[in-house]
Jmol script that loads the backbone (N, CA, C; Angstrom):
load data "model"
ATOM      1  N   UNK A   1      18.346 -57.536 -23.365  1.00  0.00           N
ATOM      2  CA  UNK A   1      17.819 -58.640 -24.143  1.00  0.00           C
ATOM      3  C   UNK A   1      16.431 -58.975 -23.622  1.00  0.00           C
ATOM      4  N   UNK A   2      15.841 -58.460 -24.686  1.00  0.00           N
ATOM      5  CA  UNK A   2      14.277 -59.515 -24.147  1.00  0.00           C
ATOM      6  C   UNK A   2      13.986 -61.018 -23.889  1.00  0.00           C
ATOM      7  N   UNK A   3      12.902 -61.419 -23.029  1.00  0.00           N
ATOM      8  CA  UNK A   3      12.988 -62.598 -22.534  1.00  0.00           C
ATOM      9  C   UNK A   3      11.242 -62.723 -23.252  1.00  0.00           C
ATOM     10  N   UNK A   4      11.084 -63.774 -23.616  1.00  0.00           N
ATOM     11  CA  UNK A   4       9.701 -64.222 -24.255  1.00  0.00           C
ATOM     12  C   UNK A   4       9.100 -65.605 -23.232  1.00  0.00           C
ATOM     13  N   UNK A   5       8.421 -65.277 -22.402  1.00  0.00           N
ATOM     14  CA  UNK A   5       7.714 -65.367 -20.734  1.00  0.00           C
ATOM     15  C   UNK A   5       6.429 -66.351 -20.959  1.00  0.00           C
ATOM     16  N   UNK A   6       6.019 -66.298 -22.433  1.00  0.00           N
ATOM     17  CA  UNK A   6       4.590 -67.067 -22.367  1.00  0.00           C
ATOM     18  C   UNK A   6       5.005 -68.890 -22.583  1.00  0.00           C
ATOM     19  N   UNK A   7       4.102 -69.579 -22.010  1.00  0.00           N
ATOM     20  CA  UNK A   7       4.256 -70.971 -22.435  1.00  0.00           C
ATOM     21  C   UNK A   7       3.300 -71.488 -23.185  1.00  0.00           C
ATOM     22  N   UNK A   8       3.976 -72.329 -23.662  1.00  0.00           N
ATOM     23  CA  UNK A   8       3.485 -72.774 -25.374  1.00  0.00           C
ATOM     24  C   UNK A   8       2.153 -73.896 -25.071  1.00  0.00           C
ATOM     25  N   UNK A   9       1.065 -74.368 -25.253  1.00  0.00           N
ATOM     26  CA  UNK A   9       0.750 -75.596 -25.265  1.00  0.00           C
ATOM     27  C   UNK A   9       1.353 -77.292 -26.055  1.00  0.00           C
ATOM     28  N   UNK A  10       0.977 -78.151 -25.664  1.00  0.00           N
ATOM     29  CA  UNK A  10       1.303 -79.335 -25.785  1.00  0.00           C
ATOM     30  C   UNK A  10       0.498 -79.721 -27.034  1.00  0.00           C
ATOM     31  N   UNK A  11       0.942 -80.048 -27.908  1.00  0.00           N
ATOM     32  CA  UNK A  11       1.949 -80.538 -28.166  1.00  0.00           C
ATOM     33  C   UNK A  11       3.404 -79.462 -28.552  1.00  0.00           C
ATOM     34  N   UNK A  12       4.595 -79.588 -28.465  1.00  0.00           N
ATOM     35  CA  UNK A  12       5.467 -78.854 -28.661  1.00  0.00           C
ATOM     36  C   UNK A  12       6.384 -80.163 -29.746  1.00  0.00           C
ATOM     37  N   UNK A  13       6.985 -79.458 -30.623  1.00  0.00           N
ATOM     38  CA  UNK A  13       8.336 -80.844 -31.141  1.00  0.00           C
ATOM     39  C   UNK A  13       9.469 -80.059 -31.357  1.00  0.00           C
ATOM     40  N   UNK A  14      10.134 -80.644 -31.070  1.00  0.00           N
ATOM     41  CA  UNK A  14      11.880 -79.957 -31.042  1.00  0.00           C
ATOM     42  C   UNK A  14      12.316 -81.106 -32.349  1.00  0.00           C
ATOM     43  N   UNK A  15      13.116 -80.078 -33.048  1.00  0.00           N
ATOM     44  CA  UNK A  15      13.847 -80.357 -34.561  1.00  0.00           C
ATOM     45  C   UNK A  15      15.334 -80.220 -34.039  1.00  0.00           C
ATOM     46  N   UNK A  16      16.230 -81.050 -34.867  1.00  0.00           N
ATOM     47  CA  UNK A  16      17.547 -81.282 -34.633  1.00  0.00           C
ATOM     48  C   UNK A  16      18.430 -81.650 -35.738  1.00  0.00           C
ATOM     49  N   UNK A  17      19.283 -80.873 -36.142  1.00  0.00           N
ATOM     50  CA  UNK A  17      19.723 -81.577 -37.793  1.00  0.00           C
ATOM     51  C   UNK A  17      21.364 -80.571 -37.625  1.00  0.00           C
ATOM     52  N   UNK A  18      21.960 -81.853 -36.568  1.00  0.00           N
ATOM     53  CA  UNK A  18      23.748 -81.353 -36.602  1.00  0.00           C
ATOM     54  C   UNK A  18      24.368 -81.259 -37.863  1.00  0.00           C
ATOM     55  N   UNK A  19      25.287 -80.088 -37.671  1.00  0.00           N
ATOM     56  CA  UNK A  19      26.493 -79.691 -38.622  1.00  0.00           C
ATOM     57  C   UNK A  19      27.190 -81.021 -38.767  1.00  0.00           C
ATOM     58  N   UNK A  20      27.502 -81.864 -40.206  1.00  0.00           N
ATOM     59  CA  UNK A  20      28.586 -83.000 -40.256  1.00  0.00           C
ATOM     60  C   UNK A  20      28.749 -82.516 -41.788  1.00  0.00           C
ATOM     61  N   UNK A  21      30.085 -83.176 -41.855  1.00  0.00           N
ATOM     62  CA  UNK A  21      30.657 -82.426 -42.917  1.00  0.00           C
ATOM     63  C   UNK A  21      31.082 -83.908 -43.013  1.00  0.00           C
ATOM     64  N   UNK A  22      30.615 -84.663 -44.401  1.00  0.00           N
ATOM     65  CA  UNK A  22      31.468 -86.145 -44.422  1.00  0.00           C
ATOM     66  C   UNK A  22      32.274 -85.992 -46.105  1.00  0.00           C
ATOM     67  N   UNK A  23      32.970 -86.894 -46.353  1.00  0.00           N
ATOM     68  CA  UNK A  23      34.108 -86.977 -47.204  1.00  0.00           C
ATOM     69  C   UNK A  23      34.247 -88.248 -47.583  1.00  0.00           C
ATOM     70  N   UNK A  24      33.577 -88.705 -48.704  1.00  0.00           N
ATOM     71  CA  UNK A  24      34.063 -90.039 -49.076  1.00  0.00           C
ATOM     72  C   UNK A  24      34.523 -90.665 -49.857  1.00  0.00           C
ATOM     73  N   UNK A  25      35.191 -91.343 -49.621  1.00  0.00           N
ATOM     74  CA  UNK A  25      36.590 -91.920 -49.982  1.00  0.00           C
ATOM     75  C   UNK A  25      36.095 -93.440 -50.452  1.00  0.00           C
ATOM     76  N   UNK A  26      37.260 -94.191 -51.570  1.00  0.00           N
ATOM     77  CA  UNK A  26      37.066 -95.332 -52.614  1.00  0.00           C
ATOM     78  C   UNK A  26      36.555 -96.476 -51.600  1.00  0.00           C
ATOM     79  N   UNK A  27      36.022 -97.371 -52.485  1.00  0.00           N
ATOM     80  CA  UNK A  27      35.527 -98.539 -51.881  1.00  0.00           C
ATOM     81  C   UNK A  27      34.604 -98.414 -50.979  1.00  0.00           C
ATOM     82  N   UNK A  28      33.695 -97.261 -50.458  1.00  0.00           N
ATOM     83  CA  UNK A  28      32.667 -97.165 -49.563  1.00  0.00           C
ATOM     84  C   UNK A  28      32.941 -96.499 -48.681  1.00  0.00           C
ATOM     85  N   UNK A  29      34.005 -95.831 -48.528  1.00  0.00           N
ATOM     86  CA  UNK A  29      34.474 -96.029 -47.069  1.00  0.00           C
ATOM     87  C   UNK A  29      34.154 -94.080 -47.128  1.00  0.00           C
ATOM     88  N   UNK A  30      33.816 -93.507 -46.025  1.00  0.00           N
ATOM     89  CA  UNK A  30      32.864 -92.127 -45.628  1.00  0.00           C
ATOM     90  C   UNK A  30      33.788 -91.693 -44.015  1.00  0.00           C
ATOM     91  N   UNK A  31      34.173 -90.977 -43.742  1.00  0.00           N
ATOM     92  CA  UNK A  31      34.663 -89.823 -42.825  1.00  0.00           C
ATOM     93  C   UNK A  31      33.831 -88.848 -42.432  1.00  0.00           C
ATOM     94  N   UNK A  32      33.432 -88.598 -41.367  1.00  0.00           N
ATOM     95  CA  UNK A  32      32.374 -87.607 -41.082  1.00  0.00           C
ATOM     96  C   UNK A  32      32.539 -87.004 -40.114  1.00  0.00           C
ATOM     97  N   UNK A  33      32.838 -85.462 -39.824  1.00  0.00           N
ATOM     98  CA  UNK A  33      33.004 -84.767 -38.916  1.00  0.00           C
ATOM     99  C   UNK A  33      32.245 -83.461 -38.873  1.00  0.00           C
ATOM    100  N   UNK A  34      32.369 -83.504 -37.238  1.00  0.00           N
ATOM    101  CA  UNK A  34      31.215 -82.125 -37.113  1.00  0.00           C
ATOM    102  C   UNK A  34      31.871 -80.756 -36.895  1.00  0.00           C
ATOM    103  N   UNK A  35      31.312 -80.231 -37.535  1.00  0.00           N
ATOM    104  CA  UNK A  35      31.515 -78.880 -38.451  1.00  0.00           C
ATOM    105  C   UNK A  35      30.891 -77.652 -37.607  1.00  0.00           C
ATOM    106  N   UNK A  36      31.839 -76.994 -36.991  1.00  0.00           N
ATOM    107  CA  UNK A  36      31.534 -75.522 -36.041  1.00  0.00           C
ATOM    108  C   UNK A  36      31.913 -76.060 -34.473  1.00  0.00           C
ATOM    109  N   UNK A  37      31.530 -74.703 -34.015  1.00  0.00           N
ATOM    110  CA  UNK A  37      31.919 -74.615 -32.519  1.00  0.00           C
ATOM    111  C   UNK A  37      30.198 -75.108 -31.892  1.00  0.00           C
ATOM    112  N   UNK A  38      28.991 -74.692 -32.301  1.00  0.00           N
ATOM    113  CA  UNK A  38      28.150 -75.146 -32.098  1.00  0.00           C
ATOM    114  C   UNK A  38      27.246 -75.713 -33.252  1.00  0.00           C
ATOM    115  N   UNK A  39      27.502 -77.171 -32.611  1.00  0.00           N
ATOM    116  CA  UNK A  39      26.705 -78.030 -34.347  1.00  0.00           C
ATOM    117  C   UNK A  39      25.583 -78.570 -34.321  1.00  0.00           C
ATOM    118  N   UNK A  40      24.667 -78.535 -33.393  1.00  0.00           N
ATOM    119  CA  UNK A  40      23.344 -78.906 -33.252  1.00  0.00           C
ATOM    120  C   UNK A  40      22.453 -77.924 -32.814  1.00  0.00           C
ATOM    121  N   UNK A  41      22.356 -76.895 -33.115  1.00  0.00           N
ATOM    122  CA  UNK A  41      21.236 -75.663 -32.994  1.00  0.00           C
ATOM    123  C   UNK A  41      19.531 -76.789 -33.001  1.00  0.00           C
ATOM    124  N   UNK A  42      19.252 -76.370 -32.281  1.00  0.00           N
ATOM    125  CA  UNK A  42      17.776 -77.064 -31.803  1.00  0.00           C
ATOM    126  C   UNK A  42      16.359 -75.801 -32.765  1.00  0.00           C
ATOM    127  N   UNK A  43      15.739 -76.531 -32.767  1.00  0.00           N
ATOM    128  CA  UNK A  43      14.372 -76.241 -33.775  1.00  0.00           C
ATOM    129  C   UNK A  43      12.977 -76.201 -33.100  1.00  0.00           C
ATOM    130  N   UNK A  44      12.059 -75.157 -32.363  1.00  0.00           N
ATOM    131  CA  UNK A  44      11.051 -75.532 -31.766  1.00  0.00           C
ATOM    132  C   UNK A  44       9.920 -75.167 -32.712  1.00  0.00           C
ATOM    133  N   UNK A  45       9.009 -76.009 -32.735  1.00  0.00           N
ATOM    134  CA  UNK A  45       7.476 -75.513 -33.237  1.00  0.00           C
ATOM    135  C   UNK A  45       6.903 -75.681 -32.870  1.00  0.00           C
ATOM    136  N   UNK A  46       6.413 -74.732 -31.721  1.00  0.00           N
ATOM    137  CA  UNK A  46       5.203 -74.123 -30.878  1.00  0.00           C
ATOM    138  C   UNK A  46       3.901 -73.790 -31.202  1.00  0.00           C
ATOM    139  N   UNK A  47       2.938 -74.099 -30.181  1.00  0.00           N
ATOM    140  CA  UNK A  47       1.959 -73.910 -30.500  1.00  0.00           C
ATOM    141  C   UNK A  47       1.081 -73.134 -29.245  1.00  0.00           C
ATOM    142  N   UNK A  48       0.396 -72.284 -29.715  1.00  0.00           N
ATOM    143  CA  UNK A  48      -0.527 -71.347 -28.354  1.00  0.00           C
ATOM    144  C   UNK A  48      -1.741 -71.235 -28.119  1.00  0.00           C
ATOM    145  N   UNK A  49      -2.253 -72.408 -27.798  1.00  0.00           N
ATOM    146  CA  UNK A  49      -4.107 -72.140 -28.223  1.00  0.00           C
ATOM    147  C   UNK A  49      -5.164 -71.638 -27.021  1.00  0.00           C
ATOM    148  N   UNK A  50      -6.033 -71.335 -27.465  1.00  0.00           N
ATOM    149  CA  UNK A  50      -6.581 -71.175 -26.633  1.00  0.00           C
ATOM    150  C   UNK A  50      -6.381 -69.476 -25.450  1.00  0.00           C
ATOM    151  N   UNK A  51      -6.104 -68.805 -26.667  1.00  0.00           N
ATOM    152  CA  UNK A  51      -5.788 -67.195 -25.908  1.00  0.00           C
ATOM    153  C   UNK A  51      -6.398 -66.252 -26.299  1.00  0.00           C
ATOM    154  N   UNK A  52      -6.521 -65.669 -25.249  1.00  0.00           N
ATOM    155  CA  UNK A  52      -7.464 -64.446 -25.164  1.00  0.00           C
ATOM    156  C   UNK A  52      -6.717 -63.215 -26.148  1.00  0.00           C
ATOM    157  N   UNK A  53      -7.738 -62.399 -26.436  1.00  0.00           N
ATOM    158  CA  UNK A  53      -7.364 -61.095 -27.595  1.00  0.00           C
ATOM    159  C   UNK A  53      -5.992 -60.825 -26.878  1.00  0.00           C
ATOM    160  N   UNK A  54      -5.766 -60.365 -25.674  1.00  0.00           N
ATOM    161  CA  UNK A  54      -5.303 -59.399 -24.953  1.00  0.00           C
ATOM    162  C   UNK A  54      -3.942 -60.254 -25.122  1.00  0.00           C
ATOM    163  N   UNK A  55      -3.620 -61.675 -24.786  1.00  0.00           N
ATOM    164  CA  UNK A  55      -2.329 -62.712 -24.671  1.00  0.00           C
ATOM    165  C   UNK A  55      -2.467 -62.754 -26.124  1.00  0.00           C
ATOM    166  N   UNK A  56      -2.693 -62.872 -27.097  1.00  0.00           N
ATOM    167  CA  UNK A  56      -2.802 -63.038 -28.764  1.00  0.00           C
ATOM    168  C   UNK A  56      -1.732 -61.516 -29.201  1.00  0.00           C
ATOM    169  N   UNK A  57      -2.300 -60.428 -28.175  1.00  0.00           N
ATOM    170  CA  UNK A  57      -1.313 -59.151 -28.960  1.00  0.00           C
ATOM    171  C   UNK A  57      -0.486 -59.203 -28.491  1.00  0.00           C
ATOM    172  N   UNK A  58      -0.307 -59.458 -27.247  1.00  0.00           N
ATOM    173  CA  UNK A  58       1.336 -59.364 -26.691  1.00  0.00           C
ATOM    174  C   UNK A  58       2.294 -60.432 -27.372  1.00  0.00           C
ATOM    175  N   UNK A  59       1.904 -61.169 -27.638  1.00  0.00           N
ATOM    176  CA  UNK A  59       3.172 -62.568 -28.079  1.00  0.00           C
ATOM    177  C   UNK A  59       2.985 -62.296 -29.466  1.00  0.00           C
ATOM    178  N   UNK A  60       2.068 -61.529 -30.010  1.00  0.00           N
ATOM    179  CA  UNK A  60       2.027 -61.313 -31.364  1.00  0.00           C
ATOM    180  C   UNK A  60       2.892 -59.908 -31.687  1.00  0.00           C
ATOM    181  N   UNK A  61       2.555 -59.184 -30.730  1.00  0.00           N
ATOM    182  CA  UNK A  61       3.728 -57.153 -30.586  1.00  0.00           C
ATOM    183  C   UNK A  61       5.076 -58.053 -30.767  1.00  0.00           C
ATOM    184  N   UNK A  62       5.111 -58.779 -29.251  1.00  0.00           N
ATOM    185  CA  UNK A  62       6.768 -59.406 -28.885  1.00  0.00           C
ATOM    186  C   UNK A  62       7.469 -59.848 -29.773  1.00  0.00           C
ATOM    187  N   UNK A  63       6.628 -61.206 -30.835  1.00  0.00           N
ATOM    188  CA  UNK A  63       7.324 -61.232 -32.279  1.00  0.00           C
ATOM    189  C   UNK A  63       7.289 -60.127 -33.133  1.00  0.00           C
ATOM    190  N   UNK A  64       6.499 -59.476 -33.379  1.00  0.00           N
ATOM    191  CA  UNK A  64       6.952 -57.998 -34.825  1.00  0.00           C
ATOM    192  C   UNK A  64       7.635 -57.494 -34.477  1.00  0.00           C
ATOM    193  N   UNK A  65       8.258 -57.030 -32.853  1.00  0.00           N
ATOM    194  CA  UNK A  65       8.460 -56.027 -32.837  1.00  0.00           C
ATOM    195  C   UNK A  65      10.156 -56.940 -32.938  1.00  0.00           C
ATOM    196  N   UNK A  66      10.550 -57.824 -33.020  1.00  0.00           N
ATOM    197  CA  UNK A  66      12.250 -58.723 -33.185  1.00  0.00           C
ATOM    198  C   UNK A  66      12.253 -58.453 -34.897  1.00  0.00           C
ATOM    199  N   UNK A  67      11.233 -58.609 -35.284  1.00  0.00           N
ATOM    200  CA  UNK A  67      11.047 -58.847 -36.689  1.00  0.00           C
ATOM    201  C   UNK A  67      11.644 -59.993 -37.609  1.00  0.00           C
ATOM    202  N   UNK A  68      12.203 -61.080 -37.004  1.00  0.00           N
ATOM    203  CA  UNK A  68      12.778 -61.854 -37.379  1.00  0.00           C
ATOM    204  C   UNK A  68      14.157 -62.493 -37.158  1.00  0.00           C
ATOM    205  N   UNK A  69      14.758 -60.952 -36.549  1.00  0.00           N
ATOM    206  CA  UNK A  69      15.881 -60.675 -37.021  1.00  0.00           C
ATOM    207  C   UNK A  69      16.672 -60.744 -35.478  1.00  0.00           C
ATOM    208  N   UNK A  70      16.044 -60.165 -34.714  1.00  0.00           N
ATOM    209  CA  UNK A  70      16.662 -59.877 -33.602  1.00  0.00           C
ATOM    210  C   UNK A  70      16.257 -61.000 -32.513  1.00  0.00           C
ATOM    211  N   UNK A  71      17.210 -61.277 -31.589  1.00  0.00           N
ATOM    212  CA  UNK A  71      17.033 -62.544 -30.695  1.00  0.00           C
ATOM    213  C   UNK A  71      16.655 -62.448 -29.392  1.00  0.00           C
ATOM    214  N   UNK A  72      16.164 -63.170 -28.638  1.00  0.00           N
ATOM    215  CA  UNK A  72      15.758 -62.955 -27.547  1.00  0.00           C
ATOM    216  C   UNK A  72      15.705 -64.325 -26.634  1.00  0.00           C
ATOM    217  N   UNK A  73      15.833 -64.262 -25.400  1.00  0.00           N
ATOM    218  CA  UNK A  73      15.955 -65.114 -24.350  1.00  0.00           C
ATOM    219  C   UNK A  73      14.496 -65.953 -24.179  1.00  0.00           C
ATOM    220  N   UNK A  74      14.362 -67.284 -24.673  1.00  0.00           N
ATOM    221  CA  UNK A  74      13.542 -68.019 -23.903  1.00  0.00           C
ATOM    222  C   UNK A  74      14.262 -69.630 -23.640  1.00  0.00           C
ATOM    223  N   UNK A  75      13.160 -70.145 -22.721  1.00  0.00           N
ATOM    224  CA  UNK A  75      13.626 -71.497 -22.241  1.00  0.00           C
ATOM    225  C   UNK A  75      12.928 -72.676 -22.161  1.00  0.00           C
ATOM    226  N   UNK A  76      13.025 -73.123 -23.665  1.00  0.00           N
ATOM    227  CA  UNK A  76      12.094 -74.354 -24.060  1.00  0.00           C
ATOM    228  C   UNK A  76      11.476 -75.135 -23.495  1.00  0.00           C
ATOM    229  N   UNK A  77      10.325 -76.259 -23.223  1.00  0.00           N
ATOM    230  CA  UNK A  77       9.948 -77.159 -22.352  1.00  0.00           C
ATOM    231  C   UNK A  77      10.749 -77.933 -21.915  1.00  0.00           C
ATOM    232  N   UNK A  78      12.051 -78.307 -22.855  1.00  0.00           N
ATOM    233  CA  UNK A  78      12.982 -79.458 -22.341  1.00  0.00           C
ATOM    234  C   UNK A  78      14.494 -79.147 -22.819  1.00  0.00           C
ATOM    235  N   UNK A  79      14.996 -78.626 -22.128  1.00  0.00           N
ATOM    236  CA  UNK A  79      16.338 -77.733 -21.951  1.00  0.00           C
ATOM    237  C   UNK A  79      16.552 -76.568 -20.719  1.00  0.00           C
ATOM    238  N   UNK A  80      17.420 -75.825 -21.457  1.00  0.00           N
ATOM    239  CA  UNK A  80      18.513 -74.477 -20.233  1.00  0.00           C
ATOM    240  C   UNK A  80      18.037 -73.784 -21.091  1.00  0.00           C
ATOM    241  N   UNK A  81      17.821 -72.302 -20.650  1.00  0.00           N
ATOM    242  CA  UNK A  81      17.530 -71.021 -21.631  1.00  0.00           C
ATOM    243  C   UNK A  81      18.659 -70.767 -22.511  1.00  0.00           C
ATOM    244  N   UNK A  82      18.708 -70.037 -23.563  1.00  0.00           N
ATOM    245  CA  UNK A  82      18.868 -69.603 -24.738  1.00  0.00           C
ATOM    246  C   UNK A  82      18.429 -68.835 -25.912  1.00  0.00           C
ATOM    247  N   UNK A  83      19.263 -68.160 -26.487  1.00  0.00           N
ATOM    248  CA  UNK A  83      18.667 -67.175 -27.666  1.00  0.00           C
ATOM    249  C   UNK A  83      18.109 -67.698 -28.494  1.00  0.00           C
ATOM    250  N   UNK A  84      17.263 -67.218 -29.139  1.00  0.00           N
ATOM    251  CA  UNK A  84      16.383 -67.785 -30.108  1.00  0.00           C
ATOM    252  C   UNK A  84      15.909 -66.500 -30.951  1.00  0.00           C
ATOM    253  N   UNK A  85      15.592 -66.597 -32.126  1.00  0.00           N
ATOM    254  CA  UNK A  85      15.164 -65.833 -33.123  1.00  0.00           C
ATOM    255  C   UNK A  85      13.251 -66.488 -33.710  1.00  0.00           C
ATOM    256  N   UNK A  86      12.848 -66.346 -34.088  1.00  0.00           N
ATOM    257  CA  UNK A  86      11.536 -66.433 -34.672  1.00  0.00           C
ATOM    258  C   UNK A  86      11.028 -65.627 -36.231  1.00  0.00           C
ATOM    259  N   UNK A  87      10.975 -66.704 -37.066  1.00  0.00           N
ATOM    260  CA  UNK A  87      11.280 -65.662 -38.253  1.00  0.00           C
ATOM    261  C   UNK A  87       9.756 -66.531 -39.349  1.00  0.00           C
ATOM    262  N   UNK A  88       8.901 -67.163 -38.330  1.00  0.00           N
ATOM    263  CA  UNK A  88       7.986 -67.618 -38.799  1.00  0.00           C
ATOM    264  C   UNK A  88       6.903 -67.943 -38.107  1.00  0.00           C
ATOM    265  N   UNK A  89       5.479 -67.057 -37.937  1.00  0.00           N
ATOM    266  CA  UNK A  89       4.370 -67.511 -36.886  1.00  0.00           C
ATOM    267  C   UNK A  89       3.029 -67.380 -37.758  1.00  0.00           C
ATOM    268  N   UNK A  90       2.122 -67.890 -37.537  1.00  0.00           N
ATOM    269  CA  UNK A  90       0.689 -67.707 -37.866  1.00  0.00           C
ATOM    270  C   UNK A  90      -0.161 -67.743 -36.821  1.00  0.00           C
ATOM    271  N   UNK A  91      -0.797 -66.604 -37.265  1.00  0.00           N
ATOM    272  CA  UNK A  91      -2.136 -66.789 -36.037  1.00  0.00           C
ATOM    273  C   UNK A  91      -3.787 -67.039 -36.747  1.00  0.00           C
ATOM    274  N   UNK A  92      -4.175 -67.747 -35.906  1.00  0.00           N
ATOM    275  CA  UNK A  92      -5.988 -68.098 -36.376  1.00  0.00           C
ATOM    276  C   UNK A  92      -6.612 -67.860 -35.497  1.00  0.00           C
ATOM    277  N   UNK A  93      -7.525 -67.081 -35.839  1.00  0.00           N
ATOM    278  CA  UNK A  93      -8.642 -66.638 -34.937  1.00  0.00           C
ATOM    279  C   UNK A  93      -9.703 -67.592 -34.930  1.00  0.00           C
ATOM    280  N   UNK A  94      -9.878 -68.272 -34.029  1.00  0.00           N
ATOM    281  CA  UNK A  94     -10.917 -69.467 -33.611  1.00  0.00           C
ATOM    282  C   UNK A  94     -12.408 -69.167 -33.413  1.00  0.00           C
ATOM    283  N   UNK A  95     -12.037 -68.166 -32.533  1.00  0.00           N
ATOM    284  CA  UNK A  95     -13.589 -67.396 -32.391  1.00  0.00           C
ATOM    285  C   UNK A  95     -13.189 -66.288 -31.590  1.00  0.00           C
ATOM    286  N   UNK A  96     -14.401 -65.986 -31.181  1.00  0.00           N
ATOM    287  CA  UNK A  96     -14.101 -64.311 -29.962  1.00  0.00           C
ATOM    288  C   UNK A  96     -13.198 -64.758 -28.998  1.00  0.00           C
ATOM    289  N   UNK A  97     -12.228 -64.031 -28.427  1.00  0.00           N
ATOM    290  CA  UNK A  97     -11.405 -64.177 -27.310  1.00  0.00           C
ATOM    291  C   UNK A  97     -10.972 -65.472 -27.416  1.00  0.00           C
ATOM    292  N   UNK A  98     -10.684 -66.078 -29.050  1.00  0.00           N
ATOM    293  CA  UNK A  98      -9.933 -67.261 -28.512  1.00  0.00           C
ATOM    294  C   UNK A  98      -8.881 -67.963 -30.112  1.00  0.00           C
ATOM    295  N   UNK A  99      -7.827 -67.546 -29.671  1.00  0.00           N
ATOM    296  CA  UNK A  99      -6.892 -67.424 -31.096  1.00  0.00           C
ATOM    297  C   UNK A  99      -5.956 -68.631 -30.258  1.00  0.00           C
ATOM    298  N   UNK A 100      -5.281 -69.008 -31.751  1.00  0.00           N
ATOM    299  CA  UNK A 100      -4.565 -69.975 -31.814  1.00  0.00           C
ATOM    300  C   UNK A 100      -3.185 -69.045 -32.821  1.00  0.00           C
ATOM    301  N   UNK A 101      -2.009 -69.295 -31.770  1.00  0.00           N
ATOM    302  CA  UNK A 101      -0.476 -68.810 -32.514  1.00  0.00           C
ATOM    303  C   UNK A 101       0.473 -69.886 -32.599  1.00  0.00           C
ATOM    304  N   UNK A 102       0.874 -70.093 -33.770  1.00  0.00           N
ATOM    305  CA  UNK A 102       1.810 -71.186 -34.402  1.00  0.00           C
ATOM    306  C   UNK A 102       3.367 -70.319 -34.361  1.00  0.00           C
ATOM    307  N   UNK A 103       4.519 -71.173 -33.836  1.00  0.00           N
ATOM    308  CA  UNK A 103       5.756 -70.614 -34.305  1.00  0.00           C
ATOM    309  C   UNK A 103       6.799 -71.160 -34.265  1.00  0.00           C
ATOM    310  N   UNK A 104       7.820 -70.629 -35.030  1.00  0.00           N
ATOM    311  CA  UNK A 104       8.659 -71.715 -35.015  1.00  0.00           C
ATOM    312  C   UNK A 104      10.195 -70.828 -34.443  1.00  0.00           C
ATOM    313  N   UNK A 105      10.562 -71.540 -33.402  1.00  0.00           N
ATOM    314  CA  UNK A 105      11.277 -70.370 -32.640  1.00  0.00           C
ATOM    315  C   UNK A 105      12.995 -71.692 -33.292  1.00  0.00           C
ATOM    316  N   UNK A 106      14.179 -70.527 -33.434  1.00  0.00           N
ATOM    317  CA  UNK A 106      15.229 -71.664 -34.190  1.00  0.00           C
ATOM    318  C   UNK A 106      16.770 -70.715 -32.915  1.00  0.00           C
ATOM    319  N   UNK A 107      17.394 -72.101 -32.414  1.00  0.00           N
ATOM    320  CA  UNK A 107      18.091 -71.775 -31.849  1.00  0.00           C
ATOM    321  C   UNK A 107      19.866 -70.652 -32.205  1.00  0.00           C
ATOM    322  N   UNK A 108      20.014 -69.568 -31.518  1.00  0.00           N
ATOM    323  CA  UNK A 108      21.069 -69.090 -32.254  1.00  0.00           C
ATOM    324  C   UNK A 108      21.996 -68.722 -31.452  1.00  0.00           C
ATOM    325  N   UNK A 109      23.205 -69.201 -31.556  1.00  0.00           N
ATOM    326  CA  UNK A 109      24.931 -68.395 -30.596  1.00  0.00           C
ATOM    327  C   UNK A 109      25.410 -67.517 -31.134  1.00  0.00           C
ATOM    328  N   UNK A 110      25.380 -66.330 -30.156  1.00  0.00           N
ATOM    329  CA  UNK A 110      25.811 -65.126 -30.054  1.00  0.00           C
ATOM    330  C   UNK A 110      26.110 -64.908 -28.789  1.00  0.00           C
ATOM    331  N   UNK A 111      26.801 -63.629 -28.404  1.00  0.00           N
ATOM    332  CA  UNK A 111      27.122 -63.137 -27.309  1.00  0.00           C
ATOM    333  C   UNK A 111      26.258 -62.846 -26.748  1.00  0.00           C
TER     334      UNK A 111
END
end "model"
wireframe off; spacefill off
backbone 0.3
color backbone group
């Protein structure tokens, strides 16, 4: 399993939107339970500024080469490591030797 080693700049925001499964019933009244073995998968959107050509291809290879699809080990600013997939990044080239990479890395359980 690959491990994805670079750190993100600040600002970072973590997204959160638990599994609940609610059911409601006469007169107002709502039941709500959470739904799976893991029900809050966490959401990061990262940001990388300020990198040289050379750090721009590697974190840029490291994502194509998962392609979306395949997961890999990193360990957010504020948490324990975990798999994560990446199935959405942009990069802007700022000027010479100095790019900016956007991404949005989404938490996933597997073996």
């Amino acid at each position: 399993m690959a491990t994805f080693t670079y750190t993100p700049s600040f600002t970072a925001s973590e997204e959160s939107q638990p599994r609940v499964r609610t059911t409601q019933f006469g007169d107002g009244y709502s039941q709500r339970l959470r739904y799976g073995l893991n029900t809050d998968p966490k959401s990061w959107r990262l940001t990388f500024q300020n990198r040289s050509n050379t750090e721009r291809d590697n974190i840029l290879t490291f994502l194509e080469a998962r392609g979306g699809a395949e997961s890999f080990d990193w360990t957010p600013p504020r948490g324990s490591a975990g798999k994560y997939i990446c199935q959405q990044w942009n990069m802007e080239m700022v000027v010479y030797n100095n790019n900016t990479i956007t991404a949005t890395f989404i938490e996933v359980f597997e073996p």
